[in-house]
C-alpha positions, 0 to 999 in steps of 0.5 A, spaced: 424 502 540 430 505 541 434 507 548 434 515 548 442 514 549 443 510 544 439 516 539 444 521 542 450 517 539 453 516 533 455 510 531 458 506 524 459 498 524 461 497 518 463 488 517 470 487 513 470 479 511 477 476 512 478 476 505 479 484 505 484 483 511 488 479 508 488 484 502 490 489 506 496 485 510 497 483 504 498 491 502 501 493 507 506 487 507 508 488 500 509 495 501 514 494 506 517 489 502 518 493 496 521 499 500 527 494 503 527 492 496 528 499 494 534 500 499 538 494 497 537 497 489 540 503 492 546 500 496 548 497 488 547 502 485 540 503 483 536 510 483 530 512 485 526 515 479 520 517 483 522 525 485 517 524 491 520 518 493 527 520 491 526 527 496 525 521 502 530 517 500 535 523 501 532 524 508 535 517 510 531 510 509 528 510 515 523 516 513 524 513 506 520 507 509 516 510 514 513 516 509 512 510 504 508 505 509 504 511 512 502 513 504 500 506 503 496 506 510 493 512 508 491 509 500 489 502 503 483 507 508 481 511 503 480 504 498 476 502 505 472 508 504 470 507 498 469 499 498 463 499 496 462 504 491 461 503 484 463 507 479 458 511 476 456 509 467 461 503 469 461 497 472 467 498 477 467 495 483 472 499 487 473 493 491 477 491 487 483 497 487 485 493 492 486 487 488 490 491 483 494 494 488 497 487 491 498 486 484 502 492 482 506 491 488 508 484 486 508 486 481 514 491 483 517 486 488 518 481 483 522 485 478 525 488 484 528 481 485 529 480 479 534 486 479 538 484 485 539 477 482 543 482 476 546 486 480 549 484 486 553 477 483 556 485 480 558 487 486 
């Protein structure tokens, strides 16, 4: 039987396996990576050709990063929301959006040092 104070609270404990903390530091990490990367592209030349990023970017790199990084914690907090979910008439999992996120994220640093390696020895 439950204590009468413990009936007045509410409480959610919900249990994360490593593997998930690891994807979201794994997240939040590339998402920073990406956006110092983004900085350096700018500094030889490049453009930003998403128009939300672009407006931040014109407020200076440190909103540009701050903005990019909460956006990014918001997503990775929506995706915990969800974690559990599956998709209705599908079998998607949306557990895995964490798995797509870190690939296109690496998948944008790789091609983002790519770029720096044509660019810079230009420069």
């Amino acid at each position: 039987m439950r204590r009468v104070e413990d009936k007045q609270r509410i409480i959610i404990l919900d249990r994360y396996s490593p593997h998930l903390l690891a994807a979201i530091v794994g997240i939040l990490c590339l998402s920073l990576l990406d956006a110092f990367l983004t900085l350096s592209l700018i500094d030889h030349g490049a453009t930003e050709l998403n128009p939300v990023m672009a407006f931040f970017l014109e407020q200076g790199p440190l909103i540009f990063t701050s903005v990019k990084y909460l956006l990014t914690s918001i997503s990775v907090v929506i995706f915990l929301l969800v974690n559990q979910t599956v998709l209705p008439r599908t079998r998607f999992r949306m557990h895995n959006l964490f798995t797509f996120t870190m690939a296109a994220f690496a998948i944008v640093v790789v091609w983002e040092i790519v770029l720096i390696c044509i660019i810079a020895p230009r420069a």
